[in-house]
C-alpha positions as protocol buffer text, in pm:
chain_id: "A"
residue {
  index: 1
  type: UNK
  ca { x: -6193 y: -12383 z: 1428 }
}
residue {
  index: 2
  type: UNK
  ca { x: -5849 y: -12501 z: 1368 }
}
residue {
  index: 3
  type: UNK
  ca { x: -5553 y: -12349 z: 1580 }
}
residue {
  index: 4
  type: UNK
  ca { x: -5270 y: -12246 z: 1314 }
}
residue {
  index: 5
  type: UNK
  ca { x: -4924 y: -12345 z: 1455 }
}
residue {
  index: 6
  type: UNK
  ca { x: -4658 y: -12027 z: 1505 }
}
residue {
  index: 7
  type: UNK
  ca { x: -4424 y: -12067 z: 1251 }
}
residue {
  index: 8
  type: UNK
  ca { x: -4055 y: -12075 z: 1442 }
}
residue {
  index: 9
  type: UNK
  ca { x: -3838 y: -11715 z: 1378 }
}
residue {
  index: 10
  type: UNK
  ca { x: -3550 y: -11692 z: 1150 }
}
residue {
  index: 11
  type: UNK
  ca { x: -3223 y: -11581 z: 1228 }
}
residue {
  index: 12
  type: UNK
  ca { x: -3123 y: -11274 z: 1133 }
}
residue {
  index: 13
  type: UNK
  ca { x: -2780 y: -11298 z: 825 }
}
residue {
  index: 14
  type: UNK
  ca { x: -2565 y: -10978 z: 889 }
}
residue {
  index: 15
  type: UNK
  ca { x: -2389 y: -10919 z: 576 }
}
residue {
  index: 16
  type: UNK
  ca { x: -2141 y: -11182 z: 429 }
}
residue {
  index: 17
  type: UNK
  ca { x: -1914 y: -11135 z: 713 }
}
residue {
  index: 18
  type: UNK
  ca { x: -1637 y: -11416 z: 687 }
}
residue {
  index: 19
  type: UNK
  ca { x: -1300 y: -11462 z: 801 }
}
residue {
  index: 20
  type: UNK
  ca { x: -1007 y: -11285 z: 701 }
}
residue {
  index: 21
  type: UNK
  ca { x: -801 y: -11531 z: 449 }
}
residue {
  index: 22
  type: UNK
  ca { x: -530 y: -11294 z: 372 }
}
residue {
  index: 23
  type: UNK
  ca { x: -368 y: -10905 z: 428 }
}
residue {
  index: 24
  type: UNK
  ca { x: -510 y: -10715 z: 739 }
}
residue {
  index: 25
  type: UNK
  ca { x: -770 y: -10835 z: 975 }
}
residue {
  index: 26
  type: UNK
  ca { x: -1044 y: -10700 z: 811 }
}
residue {
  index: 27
  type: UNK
  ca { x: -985 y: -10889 z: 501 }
}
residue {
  index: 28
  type: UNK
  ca { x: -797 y: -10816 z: 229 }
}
residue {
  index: 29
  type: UNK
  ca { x: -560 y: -10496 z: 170 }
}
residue {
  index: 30
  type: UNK
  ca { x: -863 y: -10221 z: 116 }
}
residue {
  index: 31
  type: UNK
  ca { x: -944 y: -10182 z: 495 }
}
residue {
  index: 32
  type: UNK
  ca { x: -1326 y: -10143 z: 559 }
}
residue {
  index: 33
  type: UNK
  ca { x: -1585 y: -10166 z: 298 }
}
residue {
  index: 34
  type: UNK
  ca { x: -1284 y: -10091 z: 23 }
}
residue {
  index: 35
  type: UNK
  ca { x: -1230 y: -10299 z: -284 }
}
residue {
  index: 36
  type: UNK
  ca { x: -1014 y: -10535 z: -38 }
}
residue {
  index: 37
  type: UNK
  ca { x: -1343 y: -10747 z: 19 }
}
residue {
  index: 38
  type: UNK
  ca { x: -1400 y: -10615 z: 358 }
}
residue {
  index: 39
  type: UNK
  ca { x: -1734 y: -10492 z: 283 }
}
residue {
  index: 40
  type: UNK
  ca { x: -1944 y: -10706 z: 491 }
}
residue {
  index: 41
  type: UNK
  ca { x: -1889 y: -10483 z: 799 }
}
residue {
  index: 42
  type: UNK
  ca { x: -2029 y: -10170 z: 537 }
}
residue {
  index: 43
  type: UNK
  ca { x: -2348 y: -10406 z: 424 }
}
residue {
  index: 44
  type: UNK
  ca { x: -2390 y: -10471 z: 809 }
}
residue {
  index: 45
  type: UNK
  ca { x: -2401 y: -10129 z: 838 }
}
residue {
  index: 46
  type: UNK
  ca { x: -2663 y: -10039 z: 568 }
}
residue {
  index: 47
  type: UNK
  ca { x: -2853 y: -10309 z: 700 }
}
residue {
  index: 48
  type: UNK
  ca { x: -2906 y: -10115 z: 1062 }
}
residue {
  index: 49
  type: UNK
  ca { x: -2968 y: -9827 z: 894 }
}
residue {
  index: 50
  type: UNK
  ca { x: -3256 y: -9965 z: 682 }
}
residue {
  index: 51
  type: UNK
  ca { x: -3379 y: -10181 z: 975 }
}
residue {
  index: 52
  type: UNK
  ca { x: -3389 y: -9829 z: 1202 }
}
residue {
  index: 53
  type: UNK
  ca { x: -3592 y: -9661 z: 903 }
}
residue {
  index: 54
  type: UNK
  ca { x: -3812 y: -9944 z: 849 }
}
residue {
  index: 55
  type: UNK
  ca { x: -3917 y: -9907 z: 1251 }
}
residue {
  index: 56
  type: UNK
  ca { x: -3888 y: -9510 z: 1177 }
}
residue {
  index: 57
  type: UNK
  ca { x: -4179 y: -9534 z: 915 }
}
residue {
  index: 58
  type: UNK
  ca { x: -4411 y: -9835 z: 1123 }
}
residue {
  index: 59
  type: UNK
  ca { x: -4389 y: -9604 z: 1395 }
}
residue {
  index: 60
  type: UNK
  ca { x: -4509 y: -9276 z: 1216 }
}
residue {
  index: 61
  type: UNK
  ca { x: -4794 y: -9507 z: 1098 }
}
residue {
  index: 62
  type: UNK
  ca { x: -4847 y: -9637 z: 1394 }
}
residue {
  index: 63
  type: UNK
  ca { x: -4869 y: -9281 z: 1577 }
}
residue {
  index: 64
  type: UNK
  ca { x: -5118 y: -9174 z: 1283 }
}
residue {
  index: 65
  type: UNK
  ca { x: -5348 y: -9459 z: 1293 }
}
residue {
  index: 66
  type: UNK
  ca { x: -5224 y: -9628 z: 952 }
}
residue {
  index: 67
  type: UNK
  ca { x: -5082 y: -9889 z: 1031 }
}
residue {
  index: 68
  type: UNK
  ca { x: -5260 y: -10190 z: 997 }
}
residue {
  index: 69
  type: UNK
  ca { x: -5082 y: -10456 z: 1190 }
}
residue {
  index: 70
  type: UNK
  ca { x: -4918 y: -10376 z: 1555 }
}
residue {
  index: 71
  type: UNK
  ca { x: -4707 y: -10678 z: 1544 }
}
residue {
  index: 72
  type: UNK
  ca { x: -4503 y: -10557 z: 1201 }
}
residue {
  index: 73
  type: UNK
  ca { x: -4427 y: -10209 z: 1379 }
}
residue {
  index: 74
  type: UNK
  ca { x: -4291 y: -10460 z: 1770 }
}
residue {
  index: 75
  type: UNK
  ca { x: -4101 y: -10652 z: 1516 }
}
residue {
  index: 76
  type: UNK
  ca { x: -3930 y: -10410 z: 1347 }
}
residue {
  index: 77
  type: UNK
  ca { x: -3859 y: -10149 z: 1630 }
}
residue {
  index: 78
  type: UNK
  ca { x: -3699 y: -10530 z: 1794 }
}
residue {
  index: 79
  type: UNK
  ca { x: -3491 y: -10634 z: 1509 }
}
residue {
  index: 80
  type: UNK
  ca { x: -3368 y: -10265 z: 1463 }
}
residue {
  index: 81
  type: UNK
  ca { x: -3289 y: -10274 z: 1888 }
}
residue {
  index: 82
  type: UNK
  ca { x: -3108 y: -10609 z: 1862 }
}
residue {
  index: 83
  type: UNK
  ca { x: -2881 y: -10443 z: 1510 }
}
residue {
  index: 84
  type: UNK
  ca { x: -2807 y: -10165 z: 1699 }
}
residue {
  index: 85
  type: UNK
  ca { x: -2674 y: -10344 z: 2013 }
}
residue {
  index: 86
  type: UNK
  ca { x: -2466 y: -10602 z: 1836 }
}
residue {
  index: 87
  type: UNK
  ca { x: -2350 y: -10314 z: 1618 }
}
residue {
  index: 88
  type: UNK
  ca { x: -2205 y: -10107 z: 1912 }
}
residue {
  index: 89
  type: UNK
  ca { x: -2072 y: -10443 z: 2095 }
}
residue {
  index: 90
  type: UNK
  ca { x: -1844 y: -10496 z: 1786 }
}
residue {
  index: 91
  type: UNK
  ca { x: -1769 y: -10129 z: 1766 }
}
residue {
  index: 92
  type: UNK
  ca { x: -1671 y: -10181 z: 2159 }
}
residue {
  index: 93
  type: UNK
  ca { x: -1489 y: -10499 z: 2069 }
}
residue {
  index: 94
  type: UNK
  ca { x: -1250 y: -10330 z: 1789 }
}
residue {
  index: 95
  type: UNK
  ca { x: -1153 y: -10033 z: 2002 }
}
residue {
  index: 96
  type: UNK
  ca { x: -1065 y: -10285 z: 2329 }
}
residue {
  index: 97
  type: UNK
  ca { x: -837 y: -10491 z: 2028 }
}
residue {
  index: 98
  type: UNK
  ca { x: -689 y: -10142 z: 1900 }
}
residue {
  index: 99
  type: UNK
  ca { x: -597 y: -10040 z: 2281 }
}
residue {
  index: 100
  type: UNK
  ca { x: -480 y: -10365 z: 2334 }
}
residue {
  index: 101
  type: UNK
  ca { x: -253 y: -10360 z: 2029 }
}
residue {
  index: 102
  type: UNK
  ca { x: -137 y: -10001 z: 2102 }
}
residue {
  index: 103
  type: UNK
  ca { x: -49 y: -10108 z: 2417 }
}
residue {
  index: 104
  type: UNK
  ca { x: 224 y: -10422 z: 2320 }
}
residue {
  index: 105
  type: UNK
  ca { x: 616 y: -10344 z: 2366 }
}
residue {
  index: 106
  type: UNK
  ca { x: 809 y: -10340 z: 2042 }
}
């Protein structure tokens, strides 16, 4: 019997979030997830919010005896963890920035 090797885990791509090149901060004139091109932080978004239902539904099936592999239901509920942590560290990043702006002299 031959031992398989573990295949090595992929990074996880949030969005297309790039560097501002022009306008605001957020890049381009439309603010966040406007036509302005700063809708990587909107995609990053939808892509918590299907990682958290994706963990929703494993663990429904895993609470009713359908699902069929434990390891799908730990890997989602982990990847949907991790989103949601980096999600509200950026949120706690951009309000320490605002405060800091609000708080320069004139």
């Amino acid at each position: 019997m031959a031992i398989l090797p573990i295949p090595p885990i992929q990074p996880i791509a949030i969005g297309s979030m790039q560097p501002a090149t022009s306008g605001n901060a957020i890049g381009g004139s439309g603010g966040l997830g406007g036509a302005g091109g700063g809708g990587g932080f909107m995609e990053a978004l939808d892509k918590v919010s299907t990682a958290q239902a994706t963990a929703d539904k494993l663990a429904i099936q895993a609470a009713t005896g359908d699902l069929q592999a434990v390891q799908d239901f730990t890997i989602a509920s982990t990847e949907a963890q991790l989103l949601t942590q980096m999600t509200v560290s950026f949120r706690d990043k951009a309000i320490s920035a605002f405060n800091d702006i609000m708080r320069m002299q004139i």
